[in-house]
Structures are given as C-alpha cells and as structure tokens.
C-alpha positions in Angstrom: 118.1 -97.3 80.7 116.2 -96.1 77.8 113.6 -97.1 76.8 110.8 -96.1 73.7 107.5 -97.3 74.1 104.9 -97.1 70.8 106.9 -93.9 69.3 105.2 -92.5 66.3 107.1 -90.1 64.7 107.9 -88.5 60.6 108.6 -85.5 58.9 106.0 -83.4 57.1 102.6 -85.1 57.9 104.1 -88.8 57.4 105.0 -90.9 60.1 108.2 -92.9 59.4 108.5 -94.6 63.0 105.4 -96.3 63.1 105.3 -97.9 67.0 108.7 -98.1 68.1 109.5 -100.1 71.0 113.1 -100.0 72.0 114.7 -101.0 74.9 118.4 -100.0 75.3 120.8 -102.0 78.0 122.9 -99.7 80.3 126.9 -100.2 79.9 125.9 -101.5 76.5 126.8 -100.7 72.9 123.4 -101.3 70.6 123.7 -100.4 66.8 120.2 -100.2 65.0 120.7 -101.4 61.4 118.4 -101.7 58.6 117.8 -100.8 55.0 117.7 -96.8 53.8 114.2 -95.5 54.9 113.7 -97.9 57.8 113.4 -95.0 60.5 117.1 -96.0 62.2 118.2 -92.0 62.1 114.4 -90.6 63.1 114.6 -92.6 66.2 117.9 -90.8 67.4 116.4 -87.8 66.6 113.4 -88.8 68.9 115.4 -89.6 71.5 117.7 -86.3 71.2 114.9 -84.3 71.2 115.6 -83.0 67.2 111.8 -84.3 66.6 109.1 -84.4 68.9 106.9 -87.9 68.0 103.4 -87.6 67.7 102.4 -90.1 69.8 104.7 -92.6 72.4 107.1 -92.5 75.1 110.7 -92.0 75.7 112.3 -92.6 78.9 115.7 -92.6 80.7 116.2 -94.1 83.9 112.5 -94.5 84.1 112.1 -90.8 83.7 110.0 -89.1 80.4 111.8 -87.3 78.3 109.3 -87.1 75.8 109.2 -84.1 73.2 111.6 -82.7 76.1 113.9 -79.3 74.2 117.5 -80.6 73.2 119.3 -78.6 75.7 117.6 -80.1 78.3 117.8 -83.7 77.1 121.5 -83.2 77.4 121.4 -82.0 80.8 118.8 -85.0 81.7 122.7 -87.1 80.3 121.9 -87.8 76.4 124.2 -86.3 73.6 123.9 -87.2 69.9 127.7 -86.9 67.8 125.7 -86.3 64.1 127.0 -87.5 60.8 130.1 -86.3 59.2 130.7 -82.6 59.2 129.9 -81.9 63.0 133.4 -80.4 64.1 133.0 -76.7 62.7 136.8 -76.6 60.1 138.0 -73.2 60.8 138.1 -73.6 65.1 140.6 -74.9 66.5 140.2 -78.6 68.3 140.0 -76.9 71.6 137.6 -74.2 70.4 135.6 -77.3 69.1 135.6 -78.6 72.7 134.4 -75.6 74.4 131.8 -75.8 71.9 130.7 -79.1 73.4 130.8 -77.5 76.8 128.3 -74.9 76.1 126.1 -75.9 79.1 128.1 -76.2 81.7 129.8 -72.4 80.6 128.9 -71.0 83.9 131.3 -73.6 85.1 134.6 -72.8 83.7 136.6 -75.4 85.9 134.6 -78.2 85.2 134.8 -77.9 81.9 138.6 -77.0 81.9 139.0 -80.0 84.1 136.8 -82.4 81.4 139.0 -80.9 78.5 142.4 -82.4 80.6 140.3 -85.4 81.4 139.3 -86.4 77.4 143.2 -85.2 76.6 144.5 -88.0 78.6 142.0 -91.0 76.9 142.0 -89.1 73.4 146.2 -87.8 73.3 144.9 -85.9 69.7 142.8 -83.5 71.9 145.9 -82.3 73.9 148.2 -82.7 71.1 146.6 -81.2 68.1 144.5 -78.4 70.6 145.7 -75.2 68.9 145.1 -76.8 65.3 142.2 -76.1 63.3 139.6 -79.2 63.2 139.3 -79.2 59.2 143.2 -79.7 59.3 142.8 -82.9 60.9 142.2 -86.4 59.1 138.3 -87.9 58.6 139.5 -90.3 61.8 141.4 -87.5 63.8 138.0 -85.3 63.1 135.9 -88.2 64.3 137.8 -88.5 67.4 137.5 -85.3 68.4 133.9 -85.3 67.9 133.5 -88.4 70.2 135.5 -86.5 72.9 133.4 -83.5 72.4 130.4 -84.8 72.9 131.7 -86.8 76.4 132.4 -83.3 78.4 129.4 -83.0 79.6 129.6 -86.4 81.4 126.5 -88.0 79.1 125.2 -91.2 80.3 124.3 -92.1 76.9 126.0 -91.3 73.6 124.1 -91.7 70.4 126.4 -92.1 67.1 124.4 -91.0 63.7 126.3 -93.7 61.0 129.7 -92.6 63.1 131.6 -94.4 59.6 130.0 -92.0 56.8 132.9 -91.4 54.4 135.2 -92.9 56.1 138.2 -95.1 54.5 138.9 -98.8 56.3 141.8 -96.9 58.3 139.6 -93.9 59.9 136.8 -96.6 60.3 139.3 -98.6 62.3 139.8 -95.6 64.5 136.1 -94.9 65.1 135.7 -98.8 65.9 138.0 -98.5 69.0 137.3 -94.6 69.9 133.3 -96.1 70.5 134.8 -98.9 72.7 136.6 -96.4 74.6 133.3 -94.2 75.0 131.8 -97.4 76.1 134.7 -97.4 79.0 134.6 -93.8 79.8 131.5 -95.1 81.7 128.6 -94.0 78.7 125.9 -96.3 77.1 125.8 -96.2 73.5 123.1 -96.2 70.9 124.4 -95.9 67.4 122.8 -96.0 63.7 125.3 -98.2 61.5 124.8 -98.5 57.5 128.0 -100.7 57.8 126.2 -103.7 59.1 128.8 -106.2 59.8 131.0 -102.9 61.1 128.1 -102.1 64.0 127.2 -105.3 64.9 130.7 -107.2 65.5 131.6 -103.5 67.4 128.0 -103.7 69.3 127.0 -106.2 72.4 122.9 -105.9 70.8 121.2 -105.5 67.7 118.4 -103.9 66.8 116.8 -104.5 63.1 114.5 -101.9 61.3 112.5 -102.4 58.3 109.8 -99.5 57.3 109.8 -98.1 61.1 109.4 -100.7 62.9 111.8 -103.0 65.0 112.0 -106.5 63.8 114.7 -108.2 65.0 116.5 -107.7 68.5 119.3 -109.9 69.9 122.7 -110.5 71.1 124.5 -108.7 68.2 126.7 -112.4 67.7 123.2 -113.8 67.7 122.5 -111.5 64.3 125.4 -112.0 62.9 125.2 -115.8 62.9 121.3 -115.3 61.1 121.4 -117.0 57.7 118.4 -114.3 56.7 120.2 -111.5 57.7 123.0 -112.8 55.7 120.6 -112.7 53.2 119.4 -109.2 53.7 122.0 -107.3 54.1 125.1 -109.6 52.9 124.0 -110.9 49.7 124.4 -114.8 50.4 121.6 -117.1 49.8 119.8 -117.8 52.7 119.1 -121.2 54.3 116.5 -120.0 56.3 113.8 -117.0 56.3 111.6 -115.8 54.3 112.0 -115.5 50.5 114.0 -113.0 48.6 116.0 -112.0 51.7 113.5 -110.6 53.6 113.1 -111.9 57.5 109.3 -112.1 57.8 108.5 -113.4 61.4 109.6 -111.0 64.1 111.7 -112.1 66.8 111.9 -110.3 70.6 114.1 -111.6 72.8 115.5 -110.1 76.4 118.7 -108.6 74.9 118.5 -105.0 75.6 115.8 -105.1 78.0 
C-alpha cells in the first residue's frame, strides 16, 4: 500500500532518516516506535508531504508520491491528524469539520453528507456540533480530530503520537476511536511514544533507532521480544545485545 524505498530526509542540512525502507500492509494498523530522535515523526512528514526527502521513494498503491505538495497527497487518499493541539479552540466542532473538508469545498453535499456519515460512528460529532472544540475534553478533542481527518474518505490515516498528554481515560478513548478508523475502511500508520499502548493496539511493528528501521514484525511478535523488553521496558533482557540495545536487524514479511 505504501511503501518508502531508501528515504533520506532531515531538517537544516542533516539527514535524520538515513535509508528508510518501509513497507505498510493495507487494512492494517502499523505503529513505528523507537527512542526520541530515531526519525519516527520525519517519516510521517515524508509521507504527508510536510518535507520533501532528499533522496528515495514514496509510493501508494504503486504510485510516487514523492516530494508531491500536501494538498495533493490528500487528494492522492493520505491525511496526517498531528499531535495535540490540531482542533483550532474557539470553532465550533462542526466548524472544525468543515475545516477538514476544505478540498472537497466545491462539493457542499459530499461533504454535508460525510459530516452525517462520521456523526453516526463518532455520536460527539452530532452531539456536541454547535460547541466550541477547546470546550471539549483532551479525549472528546481527540475524537473529533480522528473524524476530521476521515471526511475526505483517506485511504490512509497517519496518527503523530495520537496519546500526547493524554490521561489513561482519554488514552482509552483514542485506543478504540483508531480501531474504529481502522473499520471505517482506512489503513493506519501511526508514531507511538507509548510503546506497549501502539503495539498491543497495532497488527505490525516497526522499530527505529537513529533513522533507520530495525525491527519489523507482527506487533505480538515485538511484544513478546525479551530485547525490546529491555529497550524500551526496563527488564533485564534474556536475549540481545548488551545494555538493552537490539544489535542484529531483523526483516520479516509483516507489512510487506
């Protein structure tokens, strides 16, 4: 479905993805994890067309999209929800959604008919459409950014660390509002600090460590890793490499 091929890509002269290849399963819900700096948020940016890599490919569908403008990567079906923050406080939820449904504005009906559409699987759209968005709770703000972003019919939705700031409750709610993205029909490519939160929630993971990919598998497959329980859980490994680091690279088809 997507797919990066040897992406090189920074900020300022220094490349922070440093030959990404990613493959990314349709239907599926990947989360990249990794330590801070490991390139997880540069690749959505890459892929949402925020920052144009200086050497690599990006496909969908078989398709480049490479160094394509944003508003036409969401019309080729890719949308990006950012971190927290992204609803703007002093519209109201439904001014919020026809926000999201600024390129298809030529097309009132379609996008008065996706608004009714998102109300029925996200009730707080219909219900709270006349309050202002920085009214609403951290999870009630996070749902509505998920339903924003799905009016434009994406066939992939990328989530920037979709739990920032959230409490257990609200991160509760973003856990089930991505599996009902995931059955809205959209495939889903999300950056997740939390790492046990975005891999028991995803069906692959990917690993990053200093922008490159290291580890990609079945996300139970991760989970179960003594090293990664090393890495990112603090428990002594039983297997690995030494101080918690995972030193051999493993590939496998998941995602492909």
């Amino acid at each position: 479905m997507i797919e990066l091929r040897g992406v090189i890509a920074g900020y300022g002269g220094g490349d922070v993805l440093q030959g990404i290849d990613l493959s990314v399963e349709r239907g599926s819900i990947t989360c990249i994890v990794g330590p801070n700096g490991a390139g997880k948020s540069t690749v959505l940016r890459v892929i949402s067309g925020l920052l144009r890599p200086r050497a690599g490919a990006v496909t969908l569908d078989g398709e480049a999209i490479t160094g394509g403008s944003t508003p036409d990567i969401i019309r080729a079906g890719i949308v990006q929800v950012p971190q927290a923050g992204g609803l703007f406080g002093d519209l109201t939820v439904h001014e919020n959604m026809l926000v999201g449904g600024h390129v298809l504005r030529r097309d009132k009906k379609r996008v008065k008919r996706r608004i009714a559409e998102l109300a029925e699987a996200f009730p707080i759209i219909g219900e709270r459409s006349g309050d202002k968005a920085g009214d609403l709770s951290g999870g009630q703000r996070r749902i509505v950014e998920f339903a924003r972003a799905l009016i434009t019919e994406p066939r992939v939705v990328l989530l920037d660390e979709p739990t920032l700031g959230l409490d257990p409750r609200a991160s509760a709610t973003v856990f089930d509002t991505t599996q009902m993205v995931q059955r809205l029909g959209a495939t889903v490519l999300m950056v997740e600090q939390n790492v046990r939160f975005g891999l028991k929630l995803a069906d692959h993971g990917v690993v990053m460590e200093r922008g490159r990919v290291i580890l990609a598998d079945s996300a139970e497959a991760l989970l179960a890793r003594p090293d990664m329980s090393a890495l990112f859980f603090g428990s002594t490994p039983h297997a690995g490499g030494a101080n918690g680091r995972i030193d051999a690279p493993v590939r496998s088809s998941a995602g492909s």
